[in-house]
C-alpha positions in Angstrom: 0.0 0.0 0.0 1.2 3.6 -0.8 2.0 5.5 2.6 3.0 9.2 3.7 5.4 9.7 6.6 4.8 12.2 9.2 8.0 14.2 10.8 10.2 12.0 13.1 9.2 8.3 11.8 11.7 6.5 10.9 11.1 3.4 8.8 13.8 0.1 8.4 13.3 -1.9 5.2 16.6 -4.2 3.9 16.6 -1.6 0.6 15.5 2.1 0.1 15.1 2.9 -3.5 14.7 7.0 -3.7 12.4 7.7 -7.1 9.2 5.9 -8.4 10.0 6.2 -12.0 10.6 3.5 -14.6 14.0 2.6 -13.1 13.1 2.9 -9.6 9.9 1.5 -9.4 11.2 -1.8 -11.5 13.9 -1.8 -8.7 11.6 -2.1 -6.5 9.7 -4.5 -8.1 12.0 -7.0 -8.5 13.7 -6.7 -5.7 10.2 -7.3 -3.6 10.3 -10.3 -6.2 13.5 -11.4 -4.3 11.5 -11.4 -0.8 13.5 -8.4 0.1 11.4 -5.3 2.0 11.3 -2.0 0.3 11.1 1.6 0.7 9.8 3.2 -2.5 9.7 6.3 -1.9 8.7 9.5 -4.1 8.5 13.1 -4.0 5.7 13.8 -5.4 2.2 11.7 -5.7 0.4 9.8 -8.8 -0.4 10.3 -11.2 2.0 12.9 -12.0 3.3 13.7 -15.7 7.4 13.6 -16.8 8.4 15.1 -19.9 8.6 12.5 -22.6 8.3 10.7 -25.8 5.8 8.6 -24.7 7.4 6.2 -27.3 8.6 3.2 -26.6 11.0 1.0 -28.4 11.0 -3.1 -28.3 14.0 -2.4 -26.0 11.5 -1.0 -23.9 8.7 -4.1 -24.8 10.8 -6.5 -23.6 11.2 -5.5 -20.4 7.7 -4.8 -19.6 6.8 -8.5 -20.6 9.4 -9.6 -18.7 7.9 -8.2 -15.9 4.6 -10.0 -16.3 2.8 -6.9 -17.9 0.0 -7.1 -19.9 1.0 -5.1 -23.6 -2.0 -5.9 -25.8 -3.9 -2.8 -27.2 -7.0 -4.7 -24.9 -5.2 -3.4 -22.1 -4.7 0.2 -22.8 -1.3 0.0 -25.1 -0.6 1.7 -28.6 1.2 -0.6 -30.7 3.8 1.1 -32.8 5.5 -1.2 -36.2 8.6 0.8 -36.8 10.2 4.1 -37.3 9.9 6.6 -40.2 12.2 9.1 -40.6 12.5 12.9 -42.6 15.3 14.1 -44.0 16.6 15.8 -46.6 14.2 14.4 -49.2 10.1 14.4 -50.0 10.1 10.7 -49.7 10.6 9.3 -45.9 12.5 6.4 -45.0 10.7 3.6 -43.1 12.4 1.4 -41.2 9.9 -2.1 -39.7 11.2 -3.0 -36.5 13.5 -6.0 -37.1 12.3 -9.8 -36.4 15.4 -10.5 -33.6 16.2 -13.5 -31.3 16.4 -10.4 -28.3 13.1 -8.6 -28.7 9.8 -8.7 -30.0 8.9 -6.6 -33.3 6.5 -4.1 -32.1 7.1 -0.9 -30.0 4.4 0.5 -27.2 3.2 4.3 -26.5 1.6 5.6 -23.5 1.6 8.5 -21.5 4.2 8.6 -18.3 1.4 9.8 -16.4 -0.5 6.4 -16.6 2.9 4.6 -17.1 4.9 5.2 -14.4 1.6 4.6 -11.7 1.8 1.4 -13.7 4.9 0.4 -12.9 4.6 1.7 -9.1 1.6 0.0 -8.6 3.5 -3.6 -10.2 6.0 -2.6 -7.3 3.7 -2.5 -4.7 1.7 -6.2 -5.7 4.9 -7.6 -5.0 5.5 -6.4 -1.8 7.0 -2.8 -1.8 5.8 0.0 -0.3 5.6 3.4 -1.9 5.8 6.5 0.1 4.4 9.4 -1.8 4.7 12.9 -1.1 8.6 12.2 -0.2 11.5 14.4 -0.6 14.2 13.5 -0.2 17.1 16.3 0.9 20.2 14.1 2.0 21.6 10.9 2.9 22.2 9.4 6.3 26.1 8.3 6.7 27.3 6.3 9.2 30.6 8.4 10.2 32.3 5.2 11.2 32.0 3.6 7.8 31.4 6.6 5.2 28.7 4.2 4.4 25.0 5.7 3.3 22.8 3.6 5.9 19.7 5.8 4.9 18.3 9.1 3.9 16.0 11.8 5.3 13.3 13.5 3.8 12.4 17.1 3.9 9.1 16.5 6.3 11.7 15.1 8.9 11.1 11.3 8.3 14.1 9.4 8.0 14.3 6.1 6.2 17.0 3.4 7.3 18.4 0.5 4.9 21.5 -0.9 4.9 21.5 -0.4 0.6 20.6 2.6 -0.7 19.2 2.9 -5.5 19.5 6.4 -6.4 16.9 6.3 -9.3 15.7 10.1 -8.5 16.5 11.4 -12.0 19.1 13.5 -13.5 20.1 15.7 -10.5 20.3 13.0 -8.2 20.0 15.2 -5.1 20.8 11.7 -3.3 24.2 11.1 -5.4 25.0 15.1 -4.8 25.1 14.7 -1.3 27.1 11.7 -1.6 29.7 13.7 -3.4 28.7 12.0 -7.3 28.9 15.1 -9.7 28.4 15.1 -12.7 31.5 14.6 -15.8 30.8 17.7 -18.2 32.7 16.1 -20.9 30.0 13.2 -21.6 27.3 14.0 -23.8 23.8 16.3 -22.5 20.5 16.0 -24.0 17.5 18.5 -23.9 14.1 17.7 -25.0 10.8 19.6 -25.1 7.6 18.6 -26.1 4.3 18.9 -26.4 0.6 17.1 -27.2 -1.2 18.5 -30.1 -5.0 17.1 -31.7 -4.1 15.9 -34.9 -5.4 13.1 -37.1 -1.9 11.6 -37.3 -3.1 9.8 -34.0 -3.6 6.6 -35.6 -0.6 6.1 -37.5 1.4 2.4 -36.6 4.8 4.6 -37.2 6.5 6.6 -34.8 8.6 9.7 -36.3 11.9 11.1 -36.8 12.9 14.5 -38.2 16.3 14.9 -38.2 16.6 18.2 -40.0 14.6 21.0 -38.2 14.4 23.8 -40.7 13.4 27.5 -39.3 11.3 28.4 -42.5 10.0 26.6 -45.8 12.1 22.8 -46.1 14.9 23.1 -48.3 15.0 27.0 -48.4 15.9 28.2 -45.2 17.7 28.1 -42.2 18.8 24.1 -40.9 18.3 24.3 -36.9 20.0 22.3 -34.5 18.5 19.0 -33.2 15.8 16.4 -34.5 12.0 15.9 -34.2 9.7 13.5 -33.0 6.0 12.7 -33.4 4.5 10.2 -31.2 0.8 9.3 -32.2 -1.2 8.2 -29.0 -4.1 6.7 -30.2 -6.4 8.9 -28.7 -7.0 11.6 -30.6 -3.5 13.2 -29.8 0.2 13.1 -30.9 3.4 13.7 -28.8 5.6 16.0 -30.6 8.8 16.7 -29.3 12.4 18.4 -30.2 15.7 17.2 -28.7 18.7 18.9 -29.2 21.9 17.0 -28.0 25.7 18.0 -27.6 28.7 16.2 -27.0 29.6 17.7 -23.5 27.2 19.6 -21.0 28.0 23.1 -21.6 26.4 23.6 -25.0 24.9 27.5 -25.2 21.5 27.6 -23.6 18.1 27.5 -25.9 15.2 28.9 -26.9 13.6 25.7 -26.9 10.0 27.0 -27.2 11.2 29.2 -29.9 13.1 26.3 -31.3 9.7 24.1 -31.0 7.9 27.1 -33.1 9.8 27.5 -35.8 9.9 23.9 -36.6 6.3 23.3 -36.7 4.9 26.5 -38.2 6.7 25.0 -41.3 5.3 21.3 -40.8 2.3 20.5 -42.9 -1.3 22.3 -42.2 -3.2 18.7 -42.3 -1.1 17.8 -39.8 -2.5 20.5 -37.2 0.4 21.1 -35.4 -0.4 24.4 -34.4 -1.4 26.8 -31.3 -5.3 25.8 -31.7 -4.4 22.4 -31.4 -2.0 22.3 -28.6 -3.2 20.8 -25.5 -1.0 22.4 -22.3 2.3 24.1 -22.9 5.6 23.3 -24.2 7.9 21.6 -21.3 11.8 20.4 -21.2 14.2 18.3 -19.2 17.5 17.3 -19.7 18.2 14.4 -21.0 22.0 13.2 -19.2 23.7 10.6 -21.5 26.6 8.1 -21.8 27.2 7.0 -18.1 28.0 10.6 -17.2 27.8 10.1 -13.6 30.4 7.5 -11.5 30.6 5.6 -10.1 27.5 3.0 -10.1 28.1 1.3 -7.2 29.6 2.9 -4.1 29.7 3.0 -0.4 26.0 1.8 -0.3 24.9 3.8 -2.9 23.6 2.2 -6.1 22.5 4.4 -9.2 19.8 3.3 -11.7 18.9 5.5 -15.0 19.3 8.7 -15.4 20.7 9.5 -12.1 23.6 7.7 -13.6 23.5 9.1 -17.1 21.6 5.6 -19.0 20.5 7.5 -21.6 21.4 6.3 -25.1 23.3 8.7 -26.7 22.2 7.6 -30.4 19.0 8.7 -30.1 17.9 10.3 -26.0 16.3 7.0 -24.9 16.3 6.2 -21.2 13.3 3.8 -20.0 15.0 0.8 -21.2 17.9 1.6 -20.1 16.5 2.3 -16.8 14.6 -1.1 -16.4 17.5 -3.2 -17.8 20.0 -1.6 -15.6 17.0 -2.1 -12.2 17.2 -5.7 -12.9 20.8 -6.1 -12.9 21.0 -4.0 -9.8 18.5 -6.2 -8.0 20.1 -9.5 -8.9 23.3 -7.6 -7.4 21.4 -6.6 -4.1 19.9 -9.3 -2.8 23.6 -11.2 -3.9 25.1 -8.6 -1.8 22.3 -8.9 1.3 22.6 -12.8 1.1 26.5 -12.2 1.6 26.5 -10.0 4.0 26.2 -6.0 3.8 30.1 -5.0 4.2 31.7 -7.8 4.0 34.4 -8.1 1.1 32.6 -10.4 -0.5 29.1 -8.7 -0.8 31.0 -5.5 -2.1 32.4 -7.7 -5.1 28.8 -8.5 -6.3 27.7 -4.6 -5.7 30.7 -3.7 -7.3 29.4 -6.2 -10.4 26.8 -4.1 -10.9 29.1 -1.7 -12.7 31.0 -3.5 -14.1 28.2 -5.7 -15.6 27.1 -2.3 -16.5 30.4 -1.2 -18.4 30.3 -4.6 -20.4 26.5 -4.2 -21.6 27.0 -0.8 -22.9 30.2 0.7 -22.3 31.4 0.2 -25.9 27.2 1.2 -27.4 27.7 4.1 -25.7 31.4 5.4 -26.4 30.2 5.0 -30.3 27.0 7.3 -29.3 30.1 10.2 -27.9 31.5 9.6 -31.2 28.5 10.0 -33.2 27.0 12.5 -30.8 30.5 14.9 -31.9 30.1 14.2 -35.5 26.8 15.2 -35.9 25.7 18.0 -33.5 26.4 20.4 -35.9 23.1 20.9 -38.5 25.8 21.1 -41.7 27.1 17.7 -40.6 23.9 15.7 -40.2 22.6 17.4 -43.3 25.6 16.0 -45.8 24.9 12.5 -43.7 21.5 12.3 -44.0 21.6 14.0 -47.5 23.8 11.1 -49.3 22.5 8.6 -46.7 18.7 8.2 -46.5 18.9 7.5 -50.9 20.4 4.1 -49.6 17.6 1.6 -47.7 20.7 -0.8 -46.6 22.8 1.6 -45.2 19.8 3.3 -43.4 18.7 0.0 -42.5 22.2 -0.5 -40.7 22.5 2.8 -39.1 18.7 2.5 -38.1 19.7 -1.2 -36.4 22.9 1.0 -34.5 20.2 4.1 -33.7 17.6 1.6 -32.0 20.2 -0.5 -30.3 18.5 -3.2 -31.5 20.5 -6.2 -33.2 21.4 -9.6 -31.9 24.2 -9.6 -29.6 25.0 -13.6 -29.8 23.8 -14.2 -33.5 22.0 -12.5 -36.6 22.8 -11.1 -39.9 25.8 -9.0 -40.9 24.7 -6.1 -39.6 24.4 -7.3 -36.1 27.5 -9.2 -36.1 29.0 -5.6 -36.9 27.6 -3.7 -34.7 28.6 -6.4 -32.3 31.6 -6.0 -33.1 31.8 -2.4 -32.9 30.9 -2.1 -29.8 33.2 -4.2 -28.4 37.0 -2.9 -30.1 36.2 0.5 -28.8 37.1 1.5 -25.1 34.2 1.9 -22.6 32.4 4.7 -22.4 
């Protein structure tokens, strides 16, 4: 059941996992799978919204089947069959999710209002219990150890565990006050979106524009970032512009301006415009390539973006999130079973990274390197220019984008990418 803590309680659980979002909440979940107790706690109360995409990817699929969730369009879901993508030409390039061994061949939409209750609620079958209306302001350290053994919250109610997950997003006020800033030199996201009435609701493709142009296509100024439209089957699209750099101090936005420009140039029948628009235009920043480390550390384990699990190939954090939840459970209740402190339980916490590093260290030090190479508009223009014209090539760099190829087997393509991933250094 979902609790609020007055002043002066404290509460003792074997895990305290601080944010109820995709990563944290699956935390939770499978860790209450594990017959562990858990303190889920969140800041704010559901629903709430997050800005998003709303889109997810098979990546994503997967791991919502694996945790027993019911994805059939009966149930509330929006079934998407593959990405098209704009650029540089009148003819789009569409790109069917690939038939893999790894994941299934159809992607899933739905707003982060109803999904994240979703997931929270799956936590709290299984055992957890979520303590809404919860900020948290700092951690509890043992001075003896310069362990975290807990945190306190900013109604007075401490919390006490002897393993802390730091899943509260990308400012991590938990991982601040345990000293974890940020590295500047890994890539920074920002995205903005918005919902908009449009009868592109129904379409079975989710979108990609990756050259923004401030006036009429092809005869006017190329802006920086890409485009997305999400449609949501209800009537509604989510449309959305990221903007990505290749180290966090890139020169601050207009990103409402930015949103405008784009889409008073898209087409009328689309209805992208202020009639249409449902609420306003809100950002967040999107942090990318592991920029914050390390995952594992006196007590304190990071999940998703208070990490930086976000892809640098194209902004996507849920699955990221919920992969990286299920390898820190299994790590947690190895390390609990072993005994909290011991030498041997810090080798399996300290697995956790370095399971980590060897799922996508290499995935995302090529996202750096792509990141750098095409944050400038000239750049992805000549790519996408002499690029989309050929369907195998797009069909490999699409594979690469969606970080979705066969790791053990598969065709060419996968066995390259593979490969890839592995001769370059971690990221």
């Amino acid at each position: 059941m979902a609790e609020e803590r007055d002043a002066h309680t404290v509460v003792e659980s074997d895990v305290i996992v601080v944010g109820a979002g995709p990563g944290g909440s699956t935390t939770a979940k499978w860790l209450a799978d594990r017959g562990l107790s858990v303190s889920l706690l969140e800041k704010s109360a559901f629903p709430r919204d997050k800005v998003c995409g709303d889109g997810l990817t098979p990546r994503a699929t997967k791991q919502l089947v694996r945790l027993g969730v019911d994805v059939s369009e009966e149930a509330g879901w929006v079934h998407n069959r593959g990405l098209r993508t704009y650029a540089g030409h009148p003819q789009p390039f569409e790109f069917e999710w690939p038939e893999l061994a790894q994941f299934p061949s159809y992607g899933l939409t739905r707003p982060r209002s109803e999904f994240d209750a979703m997931l929270a609620d799956l936590a709290v079958a299984a055992g957890a219990t979520l303590h809404q209306n919860t900020h948290v302001s700092e951690p509890v350290i043992d001075p003896a150890s310069d362990r975290i053994v807990g945190v306190r919250a900013k109604n007075g109610a401490e919390f006490r565990a002897p393993i802390t997950v730091a899943a509260d997003g990308n400012s991590s006020r938990l991982a601040l006050g345990m000293g974890l800033e940020k590295n500047r030199l890994r890539p920074m996201g920002v995205a903005a979106r918005a919902y908009f009435r449009s009868p592109r609701s129904a379409d079975r493709l989710i979108e990609s524009h990756l050259q923004l142009w401030d006036g009429v296509p092809g005869a006017s100024n190329l802006l920086p970032g890409y485009g997305w439209v999400f449609p949501m089957g209800d009537g509604t699209v989510n449309v959305g512009l990221g903007t990505v750099s290749s180290t966090a101090s890139s020169q601050k936005m207009n990103f409402r301006d930015l949103m405008w420009k784009w889409l008073d140039n898209t087409p009328p029948e689309w209805e992208f415009n202020r009639d249409t628009m449902i609420g306003q235009i809100s950002s967040a920043a999107l942090p990318m390539g592991f920029n914050r480390k390390p995952a594992y550390g006196r007590g304190l384990v990071l999940v998703g973006d208070s990490g930086g699990m976000v892809s640098p190939f194209n902004g996507e954090g849920i699955p990221y999130a919920m992969e990286a939840a299920d390898m820190a459970a299994d790590a947690i209740a190895d390390a609990l079973a072993r005994g909290v402190g011991t030498a041997s339980a810090e080798r399996a916490l300290h697995g956790y990274a370095a399971r980590l590093e060897h799922e996508w260290g290499g995935y995302f030090r090529l996202g750096q390197i792509f990141v750098a190479l095409i944050e400038r508009p000239e750049v992805m223009y000549l790519c996408t220019r002499y690029g989309l014209p050929r369907p195998t090539l797009m069909r490999f760099v699409m594979k690469l984008l969606a970080h979705l190829y066969d790791t053990n087997d598969g065709d060419w393509m996968d066995k390259t990418i593979t490969t890839l991933t592995k001769v370059v250094p971690s990221a």
